[in-house]
C-alpha positions as CSV (number, residue, x, y, z in Angstrom):
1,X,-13.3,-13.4,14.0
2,X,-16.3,-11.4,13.0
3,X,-19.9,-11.7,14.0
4,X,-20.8,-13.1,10.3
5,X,-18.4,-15.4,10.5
6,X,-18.6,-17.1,13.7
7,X,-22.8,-17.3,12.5
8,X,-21.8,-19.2,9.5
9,X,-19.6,-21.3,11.7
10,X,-22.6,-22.4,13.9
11,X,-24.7,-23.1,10.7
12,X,-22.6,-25.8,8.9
13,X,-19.2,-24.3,9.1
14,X,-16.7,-23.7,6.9
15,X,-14.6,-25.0,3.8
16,X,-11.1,-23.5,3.8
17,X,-9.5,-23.3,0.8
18,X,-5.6,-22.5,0.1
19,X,-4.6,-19.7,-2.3
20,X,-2.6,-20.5,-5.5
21,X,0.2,-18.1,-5.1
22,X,2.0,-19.8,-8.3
23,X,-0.2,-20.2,-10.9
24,X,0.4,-20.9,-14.0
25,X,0.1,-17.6,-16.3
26,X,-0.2,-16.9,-20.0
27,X,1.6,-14.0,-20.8
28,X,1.8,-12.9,-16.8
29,X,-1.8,-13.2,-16.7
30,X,-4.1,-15.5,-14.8
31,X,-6.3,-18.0,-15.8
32,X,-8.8,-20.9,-15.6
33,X,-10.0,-24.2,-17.5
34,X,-13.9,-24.3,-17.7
35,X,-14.6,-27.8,-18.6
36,X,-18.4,-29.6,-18.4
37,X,-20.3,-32.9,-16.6
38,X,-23.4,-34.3,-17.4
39,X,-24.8,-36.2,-14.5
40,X,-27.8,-38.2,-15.5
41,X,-29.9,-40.9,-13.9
42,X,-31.3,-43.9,-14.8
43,X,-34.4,-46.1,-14.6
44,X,-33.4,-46.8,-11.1
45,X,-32.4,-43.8,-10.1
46,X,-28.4,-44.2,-10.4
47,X,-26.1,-41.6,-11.1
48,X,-24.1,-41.8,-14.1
49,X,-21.3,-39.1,-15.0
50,X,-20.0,-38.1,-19.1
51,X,-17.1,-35.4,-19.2
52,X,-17.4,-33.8,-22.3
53,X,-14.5,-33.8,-24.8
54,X,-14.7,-31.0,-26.9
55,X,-16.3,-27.5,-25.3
56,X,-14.1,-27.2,-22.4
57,X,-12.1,-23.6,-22.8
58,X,-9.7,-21.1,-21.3
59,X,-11.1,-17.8,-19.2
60,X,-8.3,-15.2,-19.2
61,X,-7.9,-12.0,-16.5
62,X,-7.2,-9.0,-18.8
63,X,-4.9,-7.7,-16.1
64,X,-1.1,-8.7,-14.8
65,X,-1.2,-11.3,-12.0
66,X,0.3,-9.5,-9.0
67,X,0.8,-10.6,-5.4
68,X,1.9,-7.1,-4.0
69,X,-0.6,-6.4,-1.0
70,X,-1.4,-3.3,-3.1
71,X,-3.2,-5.8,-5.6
72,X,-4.9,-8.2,-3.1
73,X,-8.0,-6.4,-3.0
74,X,-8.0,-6.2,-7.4
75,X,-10.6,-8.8,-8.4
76,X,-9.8,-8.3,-12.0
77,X,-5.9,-9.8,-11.0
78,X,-7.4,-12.7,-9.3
79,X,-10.6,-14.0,-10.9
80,X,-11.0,-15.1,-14.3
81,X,-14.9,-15.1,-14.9
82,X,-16.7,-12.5,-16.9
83,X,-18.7,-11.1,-13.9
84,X,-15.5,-9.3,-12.7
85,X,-13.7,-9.5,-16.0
86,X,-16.5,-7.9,-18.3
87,X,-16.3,-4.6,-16.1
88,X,-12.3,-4.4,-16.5
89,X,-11.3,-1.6,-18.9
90,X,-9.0,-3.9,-20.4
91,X,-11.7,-6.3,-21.3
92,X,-11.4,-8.4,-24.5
93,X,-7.8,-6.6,-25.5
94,X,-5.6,-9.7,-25.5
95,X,-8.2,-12.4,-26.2
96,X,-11.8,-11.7,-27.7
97,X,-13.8,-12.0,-25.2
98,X,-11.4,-13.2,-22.7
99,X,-11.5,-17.0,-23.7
100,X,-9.3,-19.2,-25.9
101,X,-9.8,-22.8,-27.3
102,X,-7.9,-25.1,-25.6
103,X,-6.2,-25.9,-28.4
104,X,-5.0,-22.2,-28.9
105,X,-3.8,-22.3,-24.7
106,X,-1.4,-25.3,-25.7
107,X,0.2,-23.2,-28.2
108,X,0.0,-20.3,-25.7
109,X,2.0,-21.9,-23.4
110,X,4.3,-23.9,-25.6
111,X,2.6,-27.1,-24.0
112,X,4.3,-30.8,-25.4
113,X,2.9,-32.5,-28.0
114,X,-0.2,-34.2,-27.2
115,X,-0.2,-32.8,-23.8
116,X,-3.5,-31.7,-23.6
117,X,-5.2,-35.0,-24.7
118,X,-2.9,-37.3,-22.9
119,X,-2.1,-35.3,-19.8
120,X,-4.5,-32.0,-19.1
121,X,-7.8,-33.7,-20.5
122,X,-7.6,-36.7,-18.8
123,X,-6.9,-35.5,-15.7
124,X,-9.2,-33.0,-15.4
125,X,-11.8,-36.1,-16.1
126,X,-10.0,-38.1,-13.1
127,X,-10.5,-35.0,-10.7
128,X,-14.3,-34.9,-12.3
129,X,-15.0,-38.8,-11.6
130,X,-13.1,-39.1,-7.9
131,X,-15.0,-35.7,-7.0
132,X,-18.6,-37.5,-8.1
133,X,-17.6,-40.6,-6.5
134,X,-17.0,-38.9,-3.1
135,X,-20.9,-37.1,-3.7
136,X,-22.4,-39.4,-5.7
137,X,-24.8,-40.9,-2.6
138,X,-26.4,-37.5,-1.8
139,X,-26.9,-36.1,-5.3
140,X,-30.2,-38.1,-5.9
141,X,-30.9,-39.2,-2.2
142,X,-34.6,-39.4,-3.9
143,X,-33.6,-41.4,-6.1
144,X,-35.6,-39.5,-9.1
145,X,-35.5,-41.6,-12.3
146,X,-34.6,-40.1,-16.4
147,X,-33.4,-36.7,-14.5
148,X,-30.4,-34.8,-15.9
149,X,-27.7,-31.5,-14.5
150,X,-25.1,-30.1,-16.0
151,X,-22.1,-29.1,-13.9
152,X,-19.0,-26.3,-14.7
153,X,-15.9,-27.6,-13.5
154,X,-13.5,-25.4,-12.8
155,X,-9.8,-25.9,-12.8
156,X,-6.5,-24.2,-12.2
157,X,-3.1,-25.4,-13.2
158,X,0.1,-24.0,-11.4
159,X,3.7,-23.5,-11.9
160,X,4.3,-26.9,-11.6
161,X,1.3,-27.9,-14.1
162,X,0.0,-29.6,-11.3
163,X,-4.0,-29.5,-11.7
164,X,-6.0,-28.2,-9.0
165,X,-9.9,-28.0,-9.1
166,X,-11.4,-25.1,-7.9
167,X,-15.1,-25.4,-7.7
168,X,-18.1,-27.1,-9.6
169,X,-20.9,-24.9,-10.6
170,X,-24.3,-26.1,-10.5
171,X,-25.4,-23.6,-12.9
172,X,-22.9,-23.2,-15.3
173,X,-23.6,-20.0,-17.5
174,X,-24.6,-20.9,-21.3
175,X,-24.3,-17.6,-22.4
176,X,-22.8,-16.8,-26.1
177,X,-22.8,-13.1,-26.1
178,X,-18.8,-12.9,-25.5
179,X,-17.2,-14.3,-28.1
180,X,-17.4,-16.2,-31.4
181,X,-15.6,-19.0,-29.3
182,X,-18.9,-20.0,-27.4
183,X,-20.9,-19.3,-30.2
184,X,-19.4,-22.2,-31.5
185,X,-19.4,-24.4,-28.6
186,X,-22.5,-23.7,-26.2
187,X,-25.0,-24.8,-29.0
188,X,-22.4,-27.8,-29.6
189,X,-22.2,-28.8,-25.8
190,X,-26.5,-27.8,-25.4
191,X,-27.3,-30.1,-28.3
192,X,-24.8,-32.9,-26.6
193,X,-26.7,-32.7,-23.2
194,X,-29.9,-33.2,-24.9
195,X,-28.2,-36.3,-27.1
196,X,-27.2,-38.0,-23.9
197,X,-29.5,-36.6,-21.2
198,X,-33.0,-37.2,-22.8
199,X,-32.4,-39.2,-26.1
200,X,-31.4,-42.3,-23.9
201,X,-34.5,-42.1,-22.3
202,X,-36.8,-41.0,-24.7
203,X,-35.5,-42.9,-27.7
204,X,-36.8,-42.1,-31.3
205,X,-39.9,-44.5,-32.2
206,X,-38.8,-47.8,-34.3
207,X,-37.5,-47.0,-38.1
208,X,-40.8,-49.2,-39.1
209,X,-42.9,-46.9,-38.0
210,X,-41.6,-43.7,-39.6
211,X,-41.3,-41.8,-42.7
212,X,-38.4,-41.8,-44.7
213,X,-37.6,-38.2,-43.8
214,X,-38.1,-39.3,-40.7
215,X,-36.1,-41.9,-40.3
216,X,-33.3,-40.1,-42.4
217,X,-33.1,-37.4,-40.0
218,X,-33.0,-39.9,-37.4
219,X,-30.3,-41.7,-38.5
220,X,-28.4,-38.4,-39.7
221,X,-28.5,-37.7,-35.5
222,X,-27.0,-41.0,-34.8
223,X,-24.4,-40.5,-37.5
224,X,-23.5,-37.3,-35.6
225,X,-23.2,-38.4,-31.9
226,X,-22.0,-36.8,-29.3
227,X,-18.8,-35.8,-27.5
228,X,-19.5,-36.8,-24.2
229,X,-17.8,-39.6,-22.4
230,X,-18.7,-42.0,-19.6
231,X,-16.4,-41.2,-16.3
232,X,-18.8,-42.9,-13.7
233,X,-21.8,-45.4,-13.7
234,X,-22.7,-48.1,-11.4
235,X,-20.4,-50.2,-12.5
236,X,-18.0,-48.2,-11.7
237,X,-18.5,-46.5,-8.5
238,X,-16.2,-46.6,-5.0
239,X,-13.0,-45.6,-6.8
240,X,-11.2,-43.9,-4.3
241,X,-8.1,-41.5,-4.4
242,X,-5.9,-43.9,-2.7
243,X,-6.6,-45.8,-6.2
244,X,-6.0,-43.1,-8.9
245,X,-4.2,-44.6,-11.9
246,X,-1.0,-42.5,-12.7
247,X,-1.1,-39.8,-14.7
248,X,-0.4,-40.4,-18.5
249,X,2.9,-39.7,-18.9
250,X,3.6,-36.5,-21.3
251,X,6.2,-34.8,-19.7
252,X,7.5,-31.2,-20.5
253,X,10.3,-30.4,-22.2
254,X,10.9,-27.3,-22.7
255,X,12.7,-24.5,-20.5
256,X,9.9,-22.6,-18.8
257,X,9.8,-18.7,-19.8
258,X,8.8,-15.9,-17.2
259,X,6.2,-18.6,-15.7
260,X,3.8,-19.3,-18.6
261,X,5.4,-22.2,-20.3
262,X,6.3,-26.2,-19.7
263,X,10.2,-26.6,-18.5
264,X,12.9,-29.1,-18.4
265,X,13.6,-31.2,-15.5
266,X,10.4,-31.9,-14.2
267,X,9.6,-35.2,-13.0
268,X,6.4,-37.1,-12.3
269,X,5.1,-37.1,-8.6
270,X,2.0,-39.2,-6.9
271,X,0.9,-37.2,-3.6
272,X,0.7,-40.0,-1.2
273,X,-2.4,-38.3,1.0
274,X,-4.2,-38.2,-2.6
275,X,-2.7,-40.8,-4.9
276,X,-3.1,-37.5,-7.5
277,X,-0.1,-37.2,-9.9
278,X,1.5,-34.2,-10.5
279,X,4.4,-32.6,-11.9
280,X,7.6,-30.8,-9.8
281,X,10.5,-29.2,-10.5
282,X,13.1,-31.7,-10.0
């Protein structure tokens, strides 16, 4: 054990994470899911949670996944985001900019039919609302009232299309310059957190009161809405793991191909430590 570590040991310790040694791949190649939560409080200081819907998308490696101890050390095999990915020489040559919509991952990897929004989605939102449920007493321990964050969750799925989250970002990166992908859905997801983070709390002045351009413009952003949804409120909180509702059933069904796509014969499994479903080759 090396001096560094055994110092971080003695500060707070350590969070041990297992590798994914079968991941799921598109086209032999790694990947993650980069999906988004609001957290926002309220008058008294209560956290609430919203997943949102609609701007969650797929970060791709550029290079062929590889477990041979002569790739180990390659961080352009092994992690998806563009701070490694963007100085790869095969940047941007299979997807533009490395990212697809999820839509266009389904399709990469011959997922079922409405997989992704009865399956993927909303268990990615389960993992996002047990995760803020264990945390949810020591995000505000001030208790700070109208307050707002928005958190990158990232997930991983594996051979099994079992879902596994990674880590939560507490500054999740915005940028746009990649791709025409984000360009369409930062300013979407941006305009969202505003919409649900500040419009609840500073609500637009009574329709009496305004102009008629004003209250058309008003009522033009109500017609719009938003695509964020409520995962975890005070009403809801204290779900535990033990009490995860089973995953909506979509199973696969076609035969996998070189590890990238959904196969026949999996069944449905519930981990009993967890209570988190997943899928296993049967």
């Amino acid at each position: 054990m090396s001096t560094e570590a055994r110092k971080d040991a003695r500060c707070g310790g350590w969070v041990c994470q297992k590798y994914i040694e079968r991941p799921l791949l598109i086209d032999g190649r790694k990947f993650d899911i980069r999906a988004f939560c609001l957290l926002v409080t309220d008058r008294k200081g209560r956290i609430q949670a919203h997943a949102h819907r609609s701007c969650s998308y797929v970060r791709t490696s550029s290079t062929k996944y590889s477990l041979k101890p002569q790739d180990l050390a390659k961080k352009g095999v092994h992690l998806v985001n563009d701070g490694v990915q963007n100085k790869e020489e095969s940047y941007g040559k299979f997807e533009e900019g490395n990212k697809l919509a999820l839509a266009d991952f389904g399709k990469r990897v011959d997922a079922p039919a409405n997989w992704l929004e009865e399956t993927l989605i909303p268990r990615m939102e389960a993992i996002m609302r047990y995760t803020i449920d264990a945390a949810h007493a020591r995000l505000n321990p001030k208790k700070r009232q109208a307050c707002f964050e928005l958190l990158g969750f990232d997930f991983m799925l594996d051979a099994d299309l079992r879902v596994d989250l990674i880590e939560i970002n507490s500054n999740p990166c915005l940028e746009t310059w990649s791709c025409p992908l984000l360009e369409n859905l930062i300013p979407k997801l941006v305009d969202d957190v505003l919409r649900v983070g500040l419009d609840q709390i500073l609500p637009p002045p009574s329709k009496a009161k305004l102009t008629k351009r004003q209250t058309e413009a008003v009522e033009a952003l109500e017609a719009a809405g938003h695509d964020f949804t409520k995962i975890f409120g005070p009403s809801e909180e204290h779900v535990h793991f033990a009490e995860a509702p089973a995953e909506p059933a979509s199973e696969p069904t076609a035969e996998p191909s070189a590890g990238t796509a959904a196969g026949g014969g999996w069944v449905k499994r519930v981990d009993p430590d967890t209570g988190v479903a997943f899928f296993a080759k049967e």
